[in-house]
Every structure is written in C-alpha cells, then in structure tokens.
Backbone bond lengths (Angstrom), bond angles and torsions (degrees), N, CA, C in turn:
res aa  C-N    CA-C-N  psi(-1)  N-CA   C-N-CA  omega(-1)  CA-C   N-CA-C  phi
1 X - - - 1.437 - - 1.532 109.74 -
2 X 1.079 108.27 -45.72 1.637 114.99 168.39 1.747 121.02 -44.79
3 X 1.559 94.34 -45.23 1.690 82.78 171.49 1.245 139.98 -76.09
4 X 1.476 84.20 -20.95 1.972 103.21 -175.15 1.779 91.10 -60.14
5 X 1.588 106.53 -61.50 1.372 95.39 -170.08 1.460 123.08 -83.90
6 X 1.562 128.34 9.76 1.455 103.90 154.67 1.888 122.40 -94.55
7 X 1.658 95.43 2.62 1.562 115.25 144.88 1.451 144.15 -43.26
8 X 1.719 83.93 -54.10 1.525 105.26 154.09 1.349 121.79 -69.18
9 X 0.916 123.88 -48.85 1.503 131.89 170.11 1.341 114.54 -38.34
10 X 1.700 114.39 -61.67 1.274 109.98 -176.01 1.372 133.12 -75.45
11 X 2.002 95.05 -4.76 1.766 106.41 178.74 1.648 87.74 -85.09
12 X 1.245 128.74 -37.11 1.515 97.14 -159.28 1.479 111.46 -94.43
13 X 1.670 118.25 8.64 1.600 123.09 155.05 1.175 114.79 -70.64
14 X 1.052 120.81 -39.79 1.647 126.25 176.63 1.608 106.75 -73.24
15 X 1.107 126.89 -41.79 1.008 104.22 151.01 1.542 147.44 -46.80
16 X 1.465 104.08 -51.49 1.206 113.56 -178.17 1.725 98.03 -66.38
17 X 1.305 135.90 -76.51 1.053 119.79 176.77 1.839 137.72 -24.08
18 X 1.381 94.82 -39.80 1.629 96.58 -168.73 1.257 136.02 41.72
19 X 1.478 130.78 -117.28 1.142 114.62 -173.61 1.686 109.33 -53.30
20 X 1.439 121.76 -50.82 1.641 120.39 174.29 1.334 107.65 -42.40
21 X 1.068 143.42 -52.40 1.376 140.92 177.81 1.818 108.12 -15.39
22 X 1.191 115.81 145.54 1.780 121.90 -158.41 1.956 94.41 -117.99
23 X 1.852 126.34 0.39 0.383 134.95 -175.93 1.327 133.46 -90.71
24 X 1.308 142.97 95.51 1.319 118.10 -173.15 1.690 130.73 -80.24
25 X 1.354 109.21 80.35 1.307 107.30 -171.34 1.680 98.35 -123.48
26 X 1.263 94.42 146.51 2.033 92.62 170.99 1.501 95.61 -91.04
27 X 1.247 91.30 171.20 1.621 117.35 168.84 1.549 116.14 -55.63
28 X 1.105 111.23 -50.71 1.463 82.48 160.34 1.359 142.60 -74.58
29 X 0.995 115.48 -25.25 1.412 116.23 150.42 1.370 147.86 -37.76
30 X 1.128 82.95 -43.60 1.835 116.73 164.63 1.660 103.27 -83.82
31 X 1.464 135.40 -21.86 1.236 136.66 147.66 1.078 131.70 -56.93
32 X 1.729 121.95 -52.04 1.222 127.09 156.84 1.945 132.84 -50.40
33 X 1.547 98.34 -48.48 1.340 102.55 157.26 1.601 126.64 -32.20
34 X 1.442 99.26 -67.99 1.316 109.20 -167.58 1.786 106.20 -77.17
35 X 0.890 111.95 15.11 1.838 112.65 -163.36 1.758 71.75 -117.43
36 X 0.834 142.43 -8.00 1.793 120.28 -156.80 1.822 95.62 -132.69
37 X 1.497 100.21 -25.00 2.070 98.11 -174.05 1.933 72.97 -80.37
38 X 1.557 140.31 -30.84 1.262 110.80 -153.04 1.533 117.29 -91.22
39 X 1.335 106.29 -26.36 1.880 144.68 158.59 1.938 87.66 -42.78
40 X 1.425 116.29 -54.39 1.627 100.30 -164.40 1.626 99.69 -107.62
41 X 1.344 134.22 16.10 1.243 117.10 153.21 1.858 95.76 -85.03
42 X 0.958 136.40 -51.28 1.746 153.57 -153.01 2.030 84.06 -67.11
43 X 1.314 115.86 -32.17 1.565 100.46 171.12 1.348 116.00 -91.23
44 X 1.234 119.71 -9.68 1.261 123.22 166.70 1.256 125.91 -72.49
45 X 1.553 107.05 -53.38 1.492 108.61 151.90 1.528 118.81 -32.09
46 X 0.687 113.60 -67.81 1.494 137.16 -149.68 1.881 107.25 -71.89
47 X 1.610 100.87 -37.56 1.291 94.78 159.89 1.882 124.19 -95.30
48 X 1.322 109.45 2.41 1.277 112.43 167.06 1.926 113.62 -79.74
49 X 1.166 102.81 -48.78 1.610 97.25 165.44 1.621 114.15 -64.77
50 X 1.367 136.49 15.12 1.263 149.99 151.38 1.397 117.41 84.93
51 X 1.423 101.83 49.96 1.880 103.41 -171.72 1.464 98.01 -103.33
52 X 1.196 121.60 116.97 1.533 143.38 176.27 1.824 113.93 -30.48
53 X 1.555 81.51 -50.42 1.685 100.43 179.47 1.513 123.04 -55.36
54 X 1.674 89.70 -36.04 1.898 87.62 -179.07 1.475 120.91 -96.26
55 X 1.289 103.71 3.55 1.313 113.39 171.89 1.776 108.97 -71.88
56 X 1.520 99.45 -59.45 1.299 97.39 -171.49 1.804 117.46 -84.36
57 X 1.627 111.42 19.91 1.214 112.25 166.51 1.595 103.83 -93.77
58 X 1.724 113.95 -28.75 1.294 114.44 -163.41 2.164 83.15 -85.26
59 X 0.808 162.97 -23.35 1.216 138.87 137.40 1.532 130.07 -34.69
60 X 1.362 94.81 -38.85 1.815 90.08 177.93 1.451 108.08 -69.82
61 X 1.064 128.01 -37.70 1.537 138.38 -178.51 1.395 117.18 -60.99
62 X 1.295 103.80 -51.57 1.287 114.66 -171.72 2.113 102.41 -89.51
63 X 0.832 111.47 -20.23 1.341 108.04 160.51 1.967 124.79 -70.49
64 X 1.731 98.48 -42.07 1.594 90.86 172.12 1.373 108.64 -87.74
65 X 1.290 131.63 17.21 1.164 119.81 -173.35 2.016 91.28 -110.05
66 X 1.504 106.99 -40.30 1.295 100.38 178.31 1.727 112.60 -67.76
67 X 0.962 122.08 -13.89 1.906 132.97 178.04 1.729 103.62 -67.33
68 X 1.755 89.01 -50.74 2.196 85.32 -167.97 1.202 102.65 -73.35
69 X 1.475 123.81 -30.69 1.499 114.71 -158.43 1.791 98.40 -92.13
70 X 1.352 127.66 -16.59 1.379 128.95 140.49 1.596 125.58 -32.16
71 X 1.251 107.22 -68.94 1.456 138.10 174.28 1.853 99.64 -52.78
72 X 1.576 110.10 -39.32 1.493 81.83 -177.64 1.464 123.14 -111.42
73 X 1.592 99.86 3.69 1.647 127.70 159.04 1.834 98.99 -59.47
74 X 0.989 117.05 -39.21 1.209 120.18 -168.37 1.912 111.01 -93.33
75 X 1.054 128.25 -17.14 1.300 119.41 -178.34 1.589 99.75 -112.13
76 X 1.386 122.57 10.77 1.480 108.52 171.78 1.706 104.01 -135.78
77 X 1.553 105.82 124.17 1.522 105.84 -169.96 1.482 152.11 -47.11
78 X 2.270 77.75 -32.91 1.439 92.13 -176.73 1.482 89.23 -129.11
79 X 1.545 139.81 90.62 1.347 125.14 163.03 1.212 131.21 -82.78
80 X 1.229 130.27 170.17 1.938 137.20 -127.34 1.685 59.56 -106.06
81 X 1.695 85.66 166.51 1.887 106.97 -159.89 2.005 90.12 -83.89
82 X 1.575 113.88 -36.40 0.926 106.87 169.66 1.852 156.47 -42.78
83 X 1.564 93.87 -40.85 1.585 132.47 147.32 1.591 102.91 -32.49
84 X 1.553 111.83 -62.29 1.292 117.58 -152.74 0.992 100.58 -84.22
85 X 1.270 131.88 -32.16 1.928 126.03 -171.14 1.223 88.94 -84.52
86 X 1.703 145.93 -38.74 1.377 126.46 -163.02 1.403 96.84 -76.79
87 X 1.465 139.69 -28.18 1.249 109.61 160.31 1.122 122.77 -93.32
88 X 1.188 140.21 24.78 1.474 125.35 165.30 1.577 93.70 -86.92
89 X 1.093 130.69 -27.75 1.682 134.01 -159.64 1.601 102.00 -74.12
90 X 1.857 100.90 -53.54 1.207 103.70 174.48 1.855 123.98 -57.99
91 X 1.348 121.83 -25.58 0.853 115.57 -177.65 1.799 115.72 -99.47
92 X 1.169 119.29 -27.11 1.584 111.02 145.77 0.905 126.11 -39.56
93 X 1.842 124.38 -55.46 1.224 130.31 164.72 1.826 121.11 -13.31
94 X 1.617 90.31 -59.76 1.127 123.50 -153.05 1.680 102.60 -69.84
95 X 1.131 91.96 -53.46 1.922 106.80 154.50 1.181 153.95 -22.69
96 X 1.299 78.85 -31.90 1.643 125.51 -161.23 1.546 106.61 -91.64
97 X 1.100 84.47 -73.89 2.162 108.05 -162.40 1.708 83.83 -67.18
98 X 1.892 130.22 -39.62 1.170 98.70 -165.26 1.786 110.41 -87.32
99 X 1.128 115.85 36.12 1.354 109.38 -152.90 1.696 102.20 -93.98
100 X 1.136 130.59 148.03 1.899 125.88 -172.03 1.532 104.45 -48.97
101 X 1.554 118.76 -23.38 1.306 112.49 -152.34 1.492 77.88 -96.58
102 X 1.184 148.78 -82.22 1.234 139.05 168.89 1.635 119.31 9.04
103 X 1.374 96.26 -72.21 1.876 120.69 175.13 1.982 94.08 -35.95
104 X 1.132 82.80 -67.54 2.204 98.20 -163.30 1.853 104.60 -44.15
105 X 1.960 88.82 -44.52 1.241 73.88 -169.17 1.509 120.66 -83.30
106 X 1.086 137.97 -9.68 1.243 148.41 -175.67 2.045 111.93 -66.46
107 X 1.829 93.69 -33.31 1.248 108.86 -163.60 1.857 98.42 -115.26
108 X 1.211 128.55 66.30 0.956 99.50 -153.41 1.886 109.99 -100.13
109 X 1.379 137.08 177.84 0.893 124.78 -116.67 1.490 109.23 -93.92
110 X 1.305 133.80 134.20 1.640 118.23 -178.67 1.352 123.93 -49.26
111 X 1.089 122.14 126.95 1.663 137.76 178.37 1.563 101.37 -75.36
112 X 1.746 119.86 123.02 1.352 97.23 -169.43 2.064 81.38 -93.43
C-alpha cells in the first residue's frame, strides 16, 4: 500500500511541476502510473474489508510485477539501489498477502 501511494505522490509532483520536472516521462506515462498505484490501493481496500477475490488479484499483480523487475535486476549488472528495494518490497509484499494467515484472514471462519 505504501508504494502505490508514494507512486501517487510522485505522479502528482510531476505533475505539479511540469515543464521543471527533472523527469522524462510523458503524460501518459504519468497516466498509466497513477491508473495502476490507484488499481492497487482500490485492491488493498478491497482486500482489507476481507474479499477473497482481491487478495488473490493483489497476488497476481504483485507477482508479474515481482517477475519483470526480476528479469530486469537480472539483465543490468550494476542496478540503482532503488530498483533493488522496489523489488525486495514488491516481493515481501508478495509474501505477505500469500501467507495462510493472510488466506484465514480474508476467509474467516463460519459462525454456526
């Protein structure tokens, strides 16, 4: 949840800055960003009020996202320290949500 929103954060500095911005990203880019940190706060929600479904979407997400940023940890020799903490985060994450206690709590137990 933390990344989605310092995601957000950094789409709507770049925004606000614009041309000053030190970033080279277009607008859509900066569209897509912010369409995907808001897609994984809205599953966060969604699996904190305990819906089964958004749990195991916020695994699918956070699984292809932990694969590319694997994939590009791996094709560049020396990567920026940043690279590396966003995937270690992403893949704790990932750790996390799939963990039994996660599972239990999402589903939790019928009241007879």
């Amino acid at each position: 949840m933390a990344k989605a929103a310092v995601t957000l954060t950094a789409v709507v500095a770049a925004l606000l800055l614009g041309d000053r911005s030190t970033a080279d990203t277009s607008g859509l880019e900066l569209a897509v960003m912010g369409a995907g940190a808001l897609g994984l706060l809205g599953l966060w929600a969604f699996m904190l009020a305990r819906h089964a479904w958004a749990r195991l979407a916020l695994m699918l997400v956070c699984t292809i996202e932990a694969v590319t940023q694997l994939f590009a940890l791996g094709a560049d020799a020396d990567p920026p320290f940043v690279v590396v903490m966003s995937t270690a985060v992403t893949v704790l994450i990932l750790i996390a949500v799939s963990s039994d206690g996660a599972r239990r709590w999402v589903r939790p137990a019928l009241r007879d």
